[in-house]
MDTraj code that builds the backbone (N, CA, C; nanometers):
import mdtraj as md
import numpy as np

residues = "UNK UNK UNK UNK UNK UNK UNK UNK UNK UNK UNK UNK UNK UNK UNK UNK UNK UNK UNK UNK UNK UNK UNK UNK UNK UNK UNK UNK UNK UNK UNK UNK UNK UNK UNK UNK UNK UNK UNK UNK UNK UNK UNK UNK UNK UNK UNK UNK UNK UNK UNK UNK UNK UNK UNK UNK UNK UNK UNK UNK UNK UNK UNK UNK UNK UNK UNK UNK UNK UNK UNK UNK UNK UNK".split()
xyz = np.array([
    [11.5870, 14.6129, 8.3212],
    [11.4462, 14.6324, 8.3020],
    [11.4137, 14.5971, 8.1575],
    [11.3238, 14.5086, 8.1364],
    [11.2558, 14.4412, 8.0165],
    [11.1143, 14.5560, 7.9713],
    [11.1783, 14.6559, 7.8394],
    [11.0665, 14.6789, 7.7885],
    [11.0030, 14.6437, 7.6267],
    [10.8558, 14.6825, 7.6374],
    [10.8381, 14.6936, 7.4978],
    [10.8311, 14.8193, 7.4002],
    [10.9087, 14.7831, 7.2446],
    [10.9493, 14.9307, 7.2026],
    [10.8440, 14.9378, 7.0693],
    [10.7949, 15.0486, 7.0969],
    [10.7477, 15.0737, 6.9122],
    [10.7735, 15.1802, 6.8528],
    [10.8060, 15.2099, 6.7639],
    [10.8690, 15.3212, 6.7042],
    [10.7522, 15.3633, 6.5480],
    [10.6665, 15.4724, 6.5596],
    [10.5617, 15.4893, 6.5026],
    [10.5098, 15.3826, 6.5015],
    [10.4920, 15.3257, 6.3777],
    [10.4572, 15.1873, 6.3194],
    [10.5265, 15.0622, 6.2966],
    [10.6320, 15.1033, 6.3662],
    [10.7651, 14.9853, 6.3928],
    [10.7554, 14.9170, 6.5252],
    [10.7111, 14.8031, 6.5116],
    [10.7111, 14.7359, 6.6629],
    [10.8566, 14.6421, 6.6225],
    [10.9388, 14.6715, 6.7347],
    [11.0876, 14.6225, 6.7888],
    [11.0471, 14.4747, 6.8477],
    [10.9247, 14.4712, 6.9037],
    [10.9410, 14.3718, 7.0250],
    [10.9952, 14.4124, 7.1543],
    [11.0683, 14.3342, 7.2197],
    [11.1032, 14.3249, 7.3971],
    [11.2390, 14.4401, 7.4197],
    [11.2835, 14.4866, 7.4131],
    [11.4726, 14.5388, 7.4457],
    [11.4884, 14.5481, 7.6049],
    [11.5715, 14.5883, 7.6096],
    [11.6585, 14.5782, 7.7368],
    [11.7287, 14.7481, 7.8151],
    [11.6766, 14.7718, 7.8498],
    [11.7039, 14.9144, 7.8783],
    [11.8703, 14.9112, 7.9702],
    [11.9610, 14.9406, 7.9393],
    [12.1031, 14.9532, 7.9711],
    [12.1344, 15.0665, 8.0511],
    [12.0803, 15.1806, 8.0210],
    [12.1392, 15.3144, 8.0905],
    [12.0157, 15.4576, 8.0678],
    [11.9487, 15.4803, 8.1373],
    [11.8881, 15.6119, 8.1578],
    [11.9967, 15.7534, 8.2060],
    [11.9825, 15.8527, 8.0712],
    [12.0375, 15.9506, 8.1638],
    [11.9472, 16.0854, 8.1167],
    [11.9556, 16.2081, 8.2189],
    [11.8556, 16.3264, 8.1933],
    [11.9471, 16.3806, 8.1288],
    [11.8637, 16.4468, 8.0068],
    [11.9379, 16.5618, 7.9298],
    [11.9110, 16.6690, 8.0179],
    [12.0256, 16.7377, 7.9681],
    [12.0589, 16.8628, 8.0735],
    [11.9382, 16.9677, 7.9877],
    [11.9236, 17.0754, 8.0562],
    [11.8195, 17.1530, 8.0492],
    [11.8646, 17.2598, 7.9339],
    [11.7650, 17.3165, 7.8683],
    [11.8348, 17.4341, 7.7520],
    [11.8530, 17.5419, 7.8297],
    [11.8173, 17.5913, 7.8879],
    [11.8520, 17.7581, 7.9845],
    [11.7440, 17.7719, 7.9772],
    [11.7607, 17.9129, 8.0635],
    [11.6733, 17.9840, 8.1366],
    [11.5376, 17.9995, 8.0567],
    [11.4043, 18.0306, 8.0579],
    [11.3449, 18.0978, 7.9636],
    [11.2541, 18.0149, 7.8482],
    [11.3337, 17.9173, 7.8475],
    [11.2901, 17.7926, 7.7604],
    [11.1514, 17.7013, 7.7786],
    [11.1165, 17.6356, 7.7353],
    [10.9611, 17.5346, 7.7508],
    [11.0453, 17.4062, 7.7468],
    [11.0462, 17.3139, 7.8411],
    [11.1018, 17.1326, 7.7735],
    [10.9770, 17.1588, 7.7012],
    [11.0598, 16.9982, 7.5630],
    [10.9953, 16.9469, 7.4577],
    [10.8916, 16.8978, 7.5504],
    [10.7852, 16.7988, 7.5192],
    [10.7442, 16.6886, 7.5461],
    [10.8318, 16.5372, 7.5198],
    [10.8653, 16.4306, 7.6076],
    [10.9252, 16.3518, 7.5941],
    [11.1098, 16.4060, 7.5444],
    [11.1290, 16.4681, 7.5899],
    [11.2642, 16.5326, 7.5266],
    [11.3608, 16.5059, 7.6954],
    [11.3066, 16.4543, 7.7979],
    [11.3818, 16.4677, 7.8987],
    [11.4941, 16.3547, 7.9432],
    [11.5010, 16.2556, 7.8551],
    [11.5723, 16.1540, 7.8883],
    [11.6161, 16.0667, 7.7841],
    [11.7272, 16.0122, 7.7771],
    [11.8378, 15.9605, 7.6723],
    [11.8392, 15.7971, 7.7135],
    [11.7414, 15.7591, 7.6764],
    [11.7794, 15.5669, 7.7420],
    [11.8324, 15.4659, 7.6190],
    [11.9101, 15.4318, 7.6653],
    [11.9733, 15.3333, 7.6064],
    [11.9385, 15.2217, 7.5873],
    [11.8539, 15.1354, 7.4843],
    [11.8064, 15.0189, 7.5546],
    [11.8670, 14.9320, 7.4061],
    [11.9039, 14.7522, 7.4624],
    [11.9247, 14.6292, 7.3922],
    [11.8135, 14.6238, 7.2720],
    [11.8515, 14.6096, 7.1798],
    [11.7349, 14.5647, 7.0799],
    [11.8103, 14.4534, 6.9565],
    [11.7219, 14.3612, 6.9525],
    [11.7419, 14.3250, 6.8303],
    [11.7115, 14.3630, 6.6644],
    [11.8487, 14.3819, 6.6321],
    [11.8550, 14.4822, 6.5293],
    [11.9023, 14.3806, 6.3661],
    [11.8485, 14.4136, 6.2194],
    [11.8969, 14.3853, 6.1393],
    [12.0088, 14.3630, 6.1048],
    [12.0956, 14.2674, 6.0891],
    [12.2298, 14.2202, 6.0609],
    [12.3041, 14.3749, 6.0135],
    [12.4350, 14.3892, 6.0352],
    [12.5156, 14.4367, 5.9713],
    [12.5414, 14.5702, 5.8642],
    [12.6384, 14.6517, 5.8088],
    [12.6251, 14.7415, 5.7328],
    [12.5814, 14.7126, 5.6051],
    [12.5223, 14.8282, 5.5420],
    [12.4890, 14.8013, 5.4139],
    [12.6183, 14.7984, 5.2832],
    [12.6063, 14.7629, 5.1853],
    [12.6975, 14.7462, 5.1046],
    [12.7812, 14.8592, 5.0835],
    [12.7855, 14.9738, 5.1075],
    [12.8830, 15.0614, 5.0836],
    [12.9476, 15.0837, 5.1957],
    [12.9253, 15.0000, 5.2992],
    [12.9995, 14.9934, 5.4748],
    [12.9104, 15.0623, 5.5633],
    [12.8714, 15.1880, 5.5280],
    [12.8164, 15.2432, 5.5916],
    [12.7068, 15.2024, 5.7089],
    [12.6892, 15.1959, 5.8083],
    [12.6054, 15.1978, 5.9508],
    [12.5195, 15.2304, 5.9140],
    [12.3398, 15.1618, 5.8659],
    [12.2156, 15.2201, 5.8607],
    [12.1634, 15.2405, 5.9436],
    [12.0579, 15.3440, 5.9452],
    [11.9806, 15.3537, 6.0605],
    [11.9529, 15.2190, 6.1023],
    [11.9133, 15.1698, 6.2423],
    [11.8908, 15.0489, 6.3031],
    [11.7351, 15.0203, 6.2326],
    [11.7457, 14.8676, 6.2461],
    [11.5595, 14.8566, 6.2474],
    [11.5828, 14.7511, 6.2325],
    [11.4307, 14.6245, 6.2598],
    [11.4355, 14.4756, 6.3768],
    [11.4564, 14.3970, 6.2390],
    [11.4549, 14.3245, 6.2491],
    [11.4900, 14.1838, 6.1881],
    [11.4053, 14.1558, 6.1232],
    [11.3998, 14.1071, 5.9618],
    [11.2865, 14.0335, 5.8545],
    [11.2439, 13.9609, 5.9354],
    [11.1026, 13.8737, 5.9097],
    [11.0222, 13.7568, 5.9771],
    [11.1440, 13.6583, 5.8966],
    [11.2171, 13.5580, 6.0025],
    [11.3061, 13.4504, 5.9593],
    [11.4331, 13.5227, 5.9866],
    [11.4695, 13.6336, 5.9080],
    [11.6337, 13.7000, 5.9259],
    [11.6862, 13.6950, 6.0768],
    [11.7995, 13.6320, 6.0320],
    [11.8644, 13.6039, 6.1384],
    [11.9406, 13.7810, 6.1747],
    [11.9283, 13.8787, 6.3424],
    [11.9956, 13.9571, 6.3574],
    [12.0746, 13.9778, 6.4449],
    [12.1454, 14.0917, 6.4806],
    [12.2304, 14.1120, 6.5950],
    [12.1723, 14.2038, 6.6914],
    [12.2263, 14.2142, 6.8112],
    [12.1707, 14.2683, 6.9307],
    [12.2833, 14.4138, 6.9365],
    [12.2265, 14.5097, 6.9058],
    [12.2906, 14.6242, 6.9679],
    [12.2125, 14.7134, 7.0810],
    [12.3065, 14.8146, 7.1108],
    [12.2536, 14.9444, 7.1949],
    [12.2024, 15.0683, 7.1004],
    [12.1149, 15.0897, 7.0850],
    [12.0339, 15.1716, 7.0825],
    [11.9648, 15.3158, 7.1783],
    [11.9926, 15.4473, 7.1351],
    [11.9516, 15.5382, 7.2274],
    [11.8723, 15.6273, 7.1157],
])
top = md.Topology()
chain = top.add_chain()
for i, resn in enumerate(residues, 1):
    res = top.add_residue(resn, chain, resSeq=i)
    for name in ("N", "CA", "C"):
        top.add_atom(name, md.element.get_by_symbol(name[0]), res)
traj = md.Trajectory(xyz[None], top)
């Protein structure tokens, strides 16, 4: 399934949704969040690579021109 993602003021563009699963429930007594019911996994094209100290940055899309890579995202 082909969707479109925006994240506040971050438009992703198109991704690729890979895997839906329901989070399990908090117990008894509880209120669900809003939007808190499901964990989807979806394809996105993401900014090249770690940042200089190795470390894994948070994800986010590609400069206008930057060439990026495609990960999974949840």
């Amino acid at each position: 399934m082909q969707i479109k993602v925006r994240e506040g003021g971050t438009d992703w563009g198109w991704g690729v949704v890979v895997n839906v699963v329901k989070k399990p429930t908090a117990g008894l007594g509880t209120l669900p969040s809003k939007g808190a019911g499901y964990i989807v996994d979806t394809l996105l094209h993401c900014s090249p690579g770690p940042s200089e100290s190795g470390s894994r940055p948070r994800p986010c899309p590609p400069r206008p021109g930057e060439k990026g890579e495609m990960h999974v995202v949840s």
